[in-house]
C-alpha positions as CSV (number, residue, x, y, z in Angstrom):
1,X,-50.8,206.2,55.9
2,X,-52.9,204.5,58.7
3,X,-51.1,202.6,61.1
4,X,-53.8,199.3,62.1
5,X,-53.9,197.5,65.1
6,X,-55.9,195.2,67.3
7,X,-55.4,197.0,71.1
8,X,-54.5,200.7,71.1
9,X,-53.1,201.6,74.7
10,X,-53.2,205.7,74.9
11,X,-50.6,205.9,78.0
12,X,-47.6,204.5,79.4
13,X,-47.4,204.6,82.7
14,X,-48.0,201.5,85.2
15,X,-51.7,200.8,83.9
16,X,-50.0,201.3,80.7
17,X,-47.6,199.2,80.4
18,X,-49.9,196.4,82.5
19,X,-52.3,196.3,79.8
20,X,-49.7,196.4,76.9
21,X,-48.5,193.0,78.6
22,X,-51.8,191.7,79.3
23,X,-53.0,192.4,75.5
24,X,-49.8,191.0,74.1
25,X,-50.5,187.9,75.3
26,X,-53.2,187.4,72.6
27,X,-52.0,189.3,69.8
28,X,-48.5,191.1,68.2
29,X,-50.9,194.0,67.0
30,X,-50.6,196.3,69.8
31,X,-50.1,199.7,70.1
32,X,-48.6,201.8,73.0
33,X,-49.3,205.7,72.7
34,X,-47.0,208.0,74.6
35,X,-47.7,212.0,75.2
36,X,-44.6,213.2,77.0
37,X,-42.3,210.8,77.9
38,X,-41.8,206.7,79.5
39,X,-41.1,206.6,82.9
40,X,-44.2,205.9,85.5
41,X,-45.7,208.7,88.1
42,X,-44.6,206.0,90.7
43,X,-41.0,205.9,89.8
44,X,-40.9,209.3,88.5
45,X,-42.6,212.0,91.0
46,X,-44.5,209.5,93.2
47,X,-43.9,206.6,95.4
48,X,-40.5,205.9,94.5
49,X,-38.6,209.7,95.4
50,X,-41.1,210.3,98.1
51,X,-39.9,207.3,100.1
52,X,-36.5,208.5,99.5
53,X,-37.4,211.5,100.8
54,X,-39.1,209.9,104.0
55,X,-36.1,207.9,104.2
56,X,-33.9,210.8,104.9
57,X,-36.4,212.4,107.2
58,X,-36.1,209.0,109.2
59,X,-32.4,209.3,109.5
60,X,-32.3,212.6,110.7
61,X,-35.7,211.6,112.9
62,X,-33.5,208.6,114.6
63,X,-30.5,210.7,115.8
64,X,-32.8,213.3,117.6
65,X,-34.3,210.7,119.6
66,X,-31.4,208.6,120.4
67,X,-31.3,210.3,123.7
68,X,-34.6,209.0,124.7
69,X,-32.6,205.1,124.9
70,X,-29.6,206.7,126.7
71,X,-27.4,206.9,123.4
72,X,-25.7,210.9,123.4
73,X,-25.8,211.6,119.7
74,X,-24.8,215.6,118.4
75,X,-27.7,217.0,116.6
76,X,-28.2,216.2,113.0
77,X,-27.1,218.5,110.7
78,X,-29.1,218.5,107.2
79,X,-27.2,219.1,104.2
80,X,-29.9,219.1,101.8
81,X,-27.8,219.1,98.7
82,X,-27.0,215.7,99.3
83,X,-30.1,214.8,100.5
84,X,-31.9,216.0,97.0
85,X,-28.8,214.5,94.8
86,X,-29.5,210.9,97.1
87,X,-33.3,211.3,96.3
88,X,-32.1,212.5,92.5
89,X,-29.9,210.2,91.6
90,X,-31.9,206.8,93.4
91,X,-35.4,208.1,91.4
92,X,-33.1,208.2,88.2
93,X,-32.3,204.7,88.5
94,X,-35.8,204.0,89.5
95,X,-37.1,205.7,85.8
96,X,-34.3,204.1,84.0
97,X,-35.2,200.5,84.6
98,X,-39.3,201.5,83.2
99,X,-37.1,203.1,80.3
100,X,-35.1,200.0,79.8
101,X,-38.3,197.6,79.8
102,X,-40.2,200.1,77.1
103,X,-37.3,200.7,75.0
104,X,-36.9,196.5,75.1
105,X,-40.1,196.0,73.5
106,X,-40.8,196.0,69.5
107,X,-40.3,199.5,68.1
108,X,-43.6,198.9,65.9
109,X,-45.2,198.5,68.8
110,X,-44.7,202.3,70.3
111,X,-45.7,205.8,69.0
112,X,-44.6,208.6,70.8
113,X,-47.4,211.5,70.4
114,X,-50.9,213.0,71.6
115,X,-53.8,210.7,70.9
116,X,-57.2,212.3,70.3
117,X,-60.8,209.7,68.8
118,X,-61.5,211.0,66.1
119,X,-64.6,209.0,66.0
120,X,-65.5,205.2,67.4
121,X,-62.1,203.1,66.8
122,X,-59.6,206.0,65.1
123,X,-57.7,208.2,66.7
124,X,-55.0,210.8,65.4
125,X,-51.5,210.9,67.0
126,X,-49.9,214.2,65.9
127,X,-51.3,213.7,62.4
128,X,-51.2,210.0,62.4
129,X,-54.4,208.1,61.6
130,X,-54.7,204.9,63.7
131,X,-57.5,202.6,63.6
132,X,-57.8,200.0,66.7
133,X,-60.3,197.3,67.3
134,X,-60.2,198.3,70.8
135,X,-58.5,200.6,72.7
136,X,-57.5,201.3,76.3
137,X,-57.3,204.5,78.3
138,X,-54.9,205.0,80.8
139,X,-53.8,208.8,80.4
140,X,-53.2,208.9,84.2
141,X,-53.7,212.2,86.5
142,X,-52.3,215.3,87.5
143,X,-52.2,217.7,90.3
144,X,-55.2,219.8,91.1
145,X,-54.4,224.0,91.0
146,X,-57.0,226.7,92.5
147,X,-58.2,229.1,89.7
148,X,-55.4,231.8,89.7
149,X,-53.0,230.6,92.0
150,X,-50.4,229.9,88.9
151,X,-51.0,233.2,87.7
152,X,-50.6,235.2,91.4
153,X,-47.8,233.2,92.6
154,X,-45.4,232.0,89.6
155,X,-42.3,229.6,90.3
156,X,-43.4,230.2,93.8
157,X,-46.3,227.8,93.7
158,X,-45.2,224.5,93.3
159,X,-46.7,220.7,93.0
160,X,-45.2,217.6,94.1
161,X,-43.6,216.9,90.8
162,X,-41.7,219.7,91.2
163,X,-40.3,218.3,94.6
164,X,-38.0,216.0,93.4
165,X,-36.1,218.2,90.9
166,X,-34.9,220.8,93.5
167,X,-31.2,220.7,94.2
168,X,-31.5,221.8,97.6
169,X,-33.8,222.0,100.4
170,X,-35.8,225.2,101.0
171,X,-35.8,227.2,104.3
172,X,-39.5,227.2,104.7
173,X,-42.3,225.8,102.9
174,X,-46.4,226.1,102.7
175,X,-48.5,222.8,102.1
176,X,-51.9,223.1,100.7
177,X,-53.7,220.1,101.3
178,X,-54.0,217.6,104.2
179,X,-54.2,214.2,102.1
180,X,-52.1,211.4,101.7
181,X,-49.4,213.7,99.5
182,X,-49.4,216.8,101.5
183,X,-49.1,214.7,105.0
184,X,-46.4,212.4,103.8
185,X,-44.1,215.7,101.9
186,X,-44.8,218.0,104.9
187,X,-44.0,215.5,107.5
188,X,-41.0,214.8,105.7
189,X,-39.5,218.1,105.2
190,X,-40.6,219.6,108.5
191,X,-37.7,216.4,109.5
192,X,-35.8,217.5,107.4
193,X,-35.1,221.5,109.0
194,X,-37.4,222.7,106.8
195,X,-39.8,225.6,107.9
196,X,-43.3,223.8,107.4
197,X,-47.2,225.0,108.1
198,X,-49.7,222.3,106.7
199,X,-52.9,224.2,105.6
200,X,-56.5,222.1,105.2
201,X,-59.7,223.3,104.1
202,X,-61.3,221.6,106.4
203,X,-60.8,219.2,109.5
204,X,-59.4,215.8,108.3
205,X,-55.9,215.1,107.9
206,X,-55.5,212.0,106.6
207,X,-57.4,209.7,105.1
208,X,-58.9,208.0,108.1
209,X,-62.7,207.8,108.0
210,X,-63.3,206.1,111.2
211,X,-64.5,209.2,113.7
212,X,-62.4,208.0,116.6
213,X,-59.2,207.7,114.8
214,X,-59.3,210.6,112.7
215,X,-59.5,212.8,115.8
216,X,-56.7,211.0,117.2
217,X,-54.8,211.4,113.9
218,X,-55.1,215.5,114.4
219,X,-53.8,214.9,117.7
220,X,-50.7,213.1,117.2
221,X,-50.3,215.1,114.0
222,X,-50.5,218.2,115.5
223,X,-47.4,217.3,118.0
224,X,-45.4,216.7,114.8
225,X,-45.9,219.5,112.5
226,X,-47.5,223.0,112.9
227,X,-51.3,222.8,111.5
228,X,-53.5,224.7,110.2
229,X,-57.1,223.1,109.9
230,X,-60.5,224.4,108.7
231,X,-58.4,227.2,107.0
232,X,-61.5,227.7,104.7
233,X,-60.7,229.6,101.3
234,X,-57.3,230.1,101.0
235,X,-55.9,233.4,99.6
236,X,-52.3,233.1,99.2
237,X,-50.1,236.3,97.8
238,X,-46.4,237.1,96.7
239,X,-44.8,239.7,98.7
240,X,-41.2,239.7,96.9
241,X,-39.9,236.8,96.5
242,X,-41.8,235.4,99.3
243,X,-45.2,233.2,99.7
244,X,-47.5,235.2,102.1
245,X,-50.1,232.4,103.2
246,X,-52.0,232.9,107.4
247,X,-50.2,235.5,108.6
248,X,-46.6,233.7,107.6
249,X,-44.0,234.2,104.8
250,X,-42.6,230.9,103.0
251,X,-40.4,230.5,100.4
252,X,-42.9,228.7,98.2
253,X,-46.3,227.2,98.4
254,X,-46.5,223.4,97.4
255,X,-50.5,222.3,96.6
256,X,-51.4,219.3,97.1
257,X,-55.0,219.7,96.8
258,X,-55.6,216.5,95.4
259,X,-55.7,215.4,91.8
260,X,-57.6,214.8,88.6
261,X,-58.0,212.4,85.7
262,X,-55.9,213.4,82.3
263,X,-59.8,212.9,80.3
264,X,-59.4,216.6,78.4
265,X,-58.1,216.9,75.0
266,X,-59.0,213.6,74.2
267,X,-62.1,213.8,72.2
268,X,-64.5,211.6,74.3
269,X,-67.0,213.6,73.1
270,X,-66.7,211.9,69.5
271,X,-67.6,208.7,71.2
272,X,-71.0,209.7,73.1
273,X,-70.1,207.5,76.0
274,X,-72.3,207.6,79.2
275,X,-70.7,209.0,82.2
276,X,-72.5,209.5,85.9
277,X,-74.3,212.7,87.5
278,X,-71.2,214.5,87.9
279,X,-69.4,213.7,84.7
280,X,-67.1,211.2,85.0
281,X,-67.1,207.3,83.3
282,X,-69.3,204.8,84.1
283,X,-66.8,202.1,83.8
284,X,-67.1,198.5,85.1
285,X,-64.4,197.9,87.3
286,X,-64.3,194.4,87.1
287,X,-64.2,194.6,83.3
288,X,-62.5,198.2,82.4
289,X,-65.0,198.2,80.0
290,X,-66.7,201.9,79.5
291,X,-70.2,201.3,78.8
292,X,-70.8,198.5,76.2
293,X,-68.1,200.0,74.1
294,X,-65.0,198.8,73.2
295,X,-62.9,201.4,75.6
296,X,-61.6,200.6,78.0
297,X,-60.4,202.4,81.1
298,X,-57.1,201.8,83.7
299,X,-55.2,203.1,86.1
300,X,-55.4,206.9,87.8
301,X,-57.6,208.6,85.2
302,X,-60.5,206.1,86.4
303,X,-60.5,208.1,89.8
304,X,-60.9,204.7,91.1
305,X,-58.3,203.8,94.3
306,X,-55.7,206.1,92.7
307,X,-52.5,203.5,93.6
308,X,-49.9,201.3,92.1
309,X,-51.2,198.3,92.7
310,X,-54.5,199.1,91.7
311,X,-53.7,200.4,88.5
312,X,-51.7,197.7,87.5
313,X,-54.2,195.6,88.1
314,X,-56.9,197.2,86.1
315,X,-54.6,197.7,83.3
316,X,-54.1,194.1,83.1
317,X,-57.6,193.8,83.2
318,X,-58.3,196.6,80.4
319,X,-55.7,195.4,78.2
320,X,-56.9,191.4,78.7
321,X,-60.6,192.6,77.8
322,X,-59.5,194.9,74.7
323,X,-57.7,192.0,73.3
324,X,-60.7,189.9,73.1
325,X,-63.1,191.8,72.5
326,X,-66.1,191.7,72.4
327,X,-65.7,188.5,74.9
328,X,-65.3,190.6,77.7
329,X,-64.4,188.4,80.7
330,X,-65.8,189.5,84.8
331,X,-62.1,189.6,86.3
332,X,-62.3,189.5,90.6
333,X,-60.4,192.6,92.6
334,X,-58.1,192.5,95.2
335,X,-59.3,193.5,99.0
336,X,-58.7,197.3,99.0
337,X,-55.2,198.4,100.6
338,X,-54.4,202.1,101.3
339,X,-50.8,202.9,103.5
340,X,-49.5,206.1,104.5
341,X,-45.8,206.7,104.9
342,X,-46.5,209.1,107.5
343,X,-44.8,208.8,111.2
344,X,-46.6,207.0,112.9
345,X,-48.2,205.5,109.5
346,X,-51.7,204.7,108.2
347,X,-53.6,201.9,106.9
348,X,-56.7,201.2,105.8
349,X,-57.6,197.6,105.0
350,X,-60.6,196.2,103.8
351,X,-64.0,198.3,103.7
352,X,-63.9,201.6,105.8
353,X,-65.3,202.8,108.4
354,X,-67.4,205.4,106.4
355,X,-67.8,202.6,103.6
356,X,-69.6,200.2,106.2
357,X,-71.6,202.5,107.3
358,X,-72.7,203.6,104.0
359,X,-73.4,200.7,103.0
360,X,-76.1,199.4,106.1
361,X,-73.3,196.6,107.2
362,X,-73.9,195.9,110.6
363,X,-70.9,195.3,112.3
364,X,-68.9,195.6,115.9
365,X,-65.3,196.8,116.3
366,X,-62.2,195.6,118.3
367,X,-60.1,198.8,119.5
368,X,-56.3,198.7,120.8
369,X,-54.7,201.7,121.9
370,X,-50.7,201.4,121.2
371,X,-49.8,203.6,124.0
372,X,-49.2,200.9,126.3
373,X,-48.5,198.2,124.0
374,X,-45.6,196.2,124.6
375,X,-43.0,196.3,121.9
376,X,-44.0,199.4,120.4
377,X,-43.2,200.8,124.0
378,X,-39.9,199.2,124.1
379,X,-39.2,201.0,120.6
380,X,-40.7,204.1,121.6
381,X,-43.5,204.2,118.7
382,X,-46.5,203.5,121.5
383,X,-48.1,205.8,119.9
384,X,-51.8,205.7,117.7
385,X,-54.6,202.9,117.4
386,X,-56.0,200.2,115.7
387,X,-60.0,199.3,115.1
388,X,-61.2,196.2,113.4
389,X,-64.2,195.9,111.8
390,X,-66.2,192.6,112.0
391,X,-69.3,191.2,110.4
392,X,-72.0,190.8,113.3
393,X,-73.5,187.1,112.9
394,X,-70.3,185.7,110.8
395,X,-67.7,187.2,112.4
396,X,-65.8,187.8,109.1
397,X,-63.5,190.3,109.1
398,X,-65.0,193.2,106.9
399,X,-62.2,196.1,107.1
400,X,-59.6,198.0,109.8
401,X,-58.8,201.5,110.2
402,X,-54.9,201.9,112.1
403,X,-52.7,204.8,113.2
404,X,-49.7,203.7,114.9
405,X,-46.6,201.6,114.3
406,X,-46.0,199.2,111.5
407,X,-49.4,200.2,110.0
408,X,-47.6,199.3,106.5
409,X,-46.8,195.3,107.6
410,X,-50.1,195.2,109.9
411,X,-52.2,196.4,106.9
412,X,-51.1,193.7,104.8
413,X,-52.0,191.1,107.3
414,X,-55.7,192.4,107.9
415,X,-55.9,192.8,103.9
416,X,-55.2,189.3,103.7
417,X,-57.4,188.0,105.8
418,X,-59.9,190.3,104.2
419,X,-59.5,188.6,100.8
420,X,-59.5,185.1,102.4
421,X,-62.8,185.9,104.3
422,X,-61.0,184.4,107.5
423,X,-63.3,185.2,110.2
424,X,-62.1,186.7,113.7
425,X,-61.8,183.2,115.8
426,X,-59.8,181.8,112.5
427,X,-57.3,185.3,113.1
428,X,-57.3,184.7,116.7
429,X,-56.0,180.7,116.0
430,X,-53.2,181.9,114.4
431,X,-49.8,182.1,116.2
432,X,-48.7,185.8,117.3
433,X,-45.1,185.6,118.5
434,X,-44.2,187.6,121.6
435,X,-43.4,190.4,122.3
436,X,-43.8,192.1,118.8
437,X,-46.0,194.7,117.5
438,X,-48.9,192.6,116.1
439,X,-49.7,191.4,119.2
440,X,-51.4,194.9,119.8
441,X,-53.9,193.1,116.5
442,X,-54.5,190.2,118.9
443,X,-56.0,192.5,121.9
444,X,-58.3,194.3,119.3
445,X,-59.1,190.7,117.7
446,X,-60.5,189.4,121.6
447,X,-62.3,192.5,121.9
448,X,-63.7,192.2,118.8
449,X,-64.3,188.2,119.6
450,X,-66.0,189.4,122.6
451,X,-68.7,191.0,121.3
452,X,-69.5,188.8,118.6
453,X,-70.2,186.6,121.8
454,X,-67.3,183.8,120.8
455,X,-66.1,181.6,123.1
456,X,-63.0,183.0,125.2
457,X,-59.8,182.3,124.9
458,X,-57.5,180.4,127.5
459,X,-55.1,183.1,129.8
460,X,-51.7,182.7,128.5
461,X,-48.7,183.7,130.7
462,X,-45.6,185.6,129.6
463,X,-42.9,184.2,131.9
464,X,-40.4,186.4,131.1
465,X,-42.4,189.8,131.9
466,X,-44.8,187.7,134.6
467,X,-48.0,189.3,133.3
468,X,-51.0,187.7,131.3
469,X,-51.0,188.0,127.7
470,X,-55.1,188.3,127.9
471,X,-54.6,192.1,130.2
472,X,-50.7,192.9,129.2
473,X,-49.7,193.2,125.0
């Protein structure tokens, strides 16, 4: 029998479960296709238990420096059982309320199985025939493995899925893979007592692009973890029951080499759809659409700002267009934001630095250094920097590029002005309270207003510290 519908969704994960929404709104025949099981990456093996674990490595971060404010605190003592069951038992209730809002909607609506087209418009789900109008992909992504490591290295080589299953912490530990993943697991753990060598192929760490900042981001990482940089081709081996990797012996290996879209198995290659030099879907990102066809394309397996936010947002925007197809409606994009829960964070807000200059913008930047900065002193985070980049003529803020404190709250503000097009002398009218950690914005924002040649600012006085607001924080 052939199950007939107007939206099939082959996925349900955040994109997933955006575009069911967003194609329920104009029709009861929708379909939601499930491989494995409901439950998002985010809440499952990505932001969710990662912050949990970050949260820990805080905790344990915050007594060891409680002697640098005069507060005598005995060392921390890690009991990583309870750790892993905290970070267990939080990410379960995380999963279960995705589980509740699937399981809550129509029973006709879901099919658990393995989608595959079959041809434009039908697809077979273990054996089932299903025929959709239009049909939206959002298969999601998964952890990228070198050729033969699996094989050479067993149980030993892990991903980070596999990090928040363990029921205790291990004594030592080798990341692959300097990225957003790799920085934020390996900063963690290393805070947490574990053993920790961070290996990159090549110089970056992080996914700063601005020159300046990215050198300063090996620096200050380099003080918190051990690193290995420009570690070329890796070769890692079992010894035992240990992970031999640079002269060092772990108890596993975890890659985090980066990840790629779930697109096998599927077969695309019934629909003849174009894709770009190097393979992958040319898809419309304002749209979803793939091509002129009635496909449409969401969340991680688009390779496209692999985040959250993102993904829910072009799964609403999938799932909108497959409902009315073919009137495919042009929806706008929010201004790109990228955090890193790494200590001291990163954000990157707006267009990049590389992205400017890719692009021929012509534009001047504002620079703060934090390590003088007045609150973040006080706190003892006065650490990192901030550059802002602004349009030369305009003065519209185009994008920022931070390493320091609060990059996660500060990100949001320069994203926002981003989307609003505010331009620097409408940033700089804004109130900035003092003394707090944005103020450290406003420097970079007069340096910036400088020169784009606007009119200076009047010297404010801080009567409580005696020092201008103009040369102090």
């Amino acid at each position: 029998m052939t199950l007939s519908c107007d939206v099939a969704i082959i996925g349900a994960g955040s994109a997933g479960m955006a575009a069911y929404r967003a194609a329920r709104v104009h029709t009861d025949r929708v379909l939601l296709i499930e491989a494995a099981h409901y439950g998002t990456t985010c809440a499952r093996v990505g932001c969710m238990p990662s912050k949990l674990l970050i949260a820990a490595a805080e905790a344990a971060q915050s007594v060891r420096e409680a002697h640098r404010f005069g507060v005598r605190a005995a060392a921390p003592r890690i009991d990583g059982r309870a750790v892993m069951q905290r970070v267990r038992s939080e990410r379960d209730r995380f999963v279960g309320f995705v589980l509740d809002t699937v399981n809550g909607w129509p029973e006709a609506t879901r099919l658990l199985g393995r989608a595959r087209f079959t041809g434009p418009g039908a697809l077979d789900v273990d054996g089932q025939r299903v025929e959709a109008r239009g049909v939206v992909i959002a298969t999601g992504s998964r952890p990228v493995v070198p050729a033969g490591w699996r094989e050479r290295l067993g149980e030993r080589l892990l991903v980070n899925d596999d990090v928040f299953d363990w029921d205790d912490l291990p004594r030592s530990l080798a990341v692959v893979g300097a990225g957003v993943i790799g920085l934020e697991l390996a900063l963690a753990l290393h805070k947490l007592g574990v053993r920790v060598r961070l290996f990159a192929r090549g110089e970056r760490v992080g996914p700063l692009t601005d020159p300046e900042l990215q050198l300063l981001a090996r620096q200050l990482f380099a003080q918190e973890l051990p690193l290995t940089l420009q570690a070329g081709a890796l070769e890692p081996a079992l010894d035992g029951d240990e992970v031999v990797l640079g002269g060092e012996r772990f108890d596993a290996l975890l890659c985090t080499a980066g990840r790629q879209p779930n697109l096998d198995g599927l077969g695309l290659e019934a629909l003849g759809l174009p894709r770009d030099a190097r393979g992958h879907p040319l898809i419309d990102r304002h749209t979803g659409q793939w091509g002129d066809s009635p496909v449409f394309i969401a969340g991680d397996v688009s390779s496209d700002r692999p985040l959250l936010h993102e993904a829910a947002d072009a799964g609403r925007i999938a799932g909108d267009n497959a409902a009315r197809w073919p009137d495919v409606h042009h929806r706008p994009r929010r201004a790109p934001l990228a955090i890193v829960f790494s200590e001291p964070q990163i954000a990157i807000a707006g267009a990049s630095h590389a992205e400017l200059v890719a692009a021929g913008r012509g534009f001047d930047t504002g620079r703060v250094s934090f390590a003088d900065q007045g609150r973040s002193r006080v706190m003892l985070v006065n650490r990192g920097g901030l550059h802002v980049y602004a349009e030369r003529g305009t003065g519209r803020l185009l994008g920022a590029e931070m390493i320091g404190p609060a990059a996660e709250h500060l990100g949001h503000l320069l994203a926002w002005s981003v989307q609003r097009g505010d331009t620097v002398q409408q940033m700089l009218d804004c109130p900035f309270y003092h003394p707090v950690i944005e103020e450290g914005l406003r420097t970079a924002l007069r340096q910036l207003g400088n020169d784009l040649h606007l009119p200076p600012p009047p010297i404010e006085t801080c009567l409580d510290c005696d020092t201008s607001a103009e040369a102090g924080p």
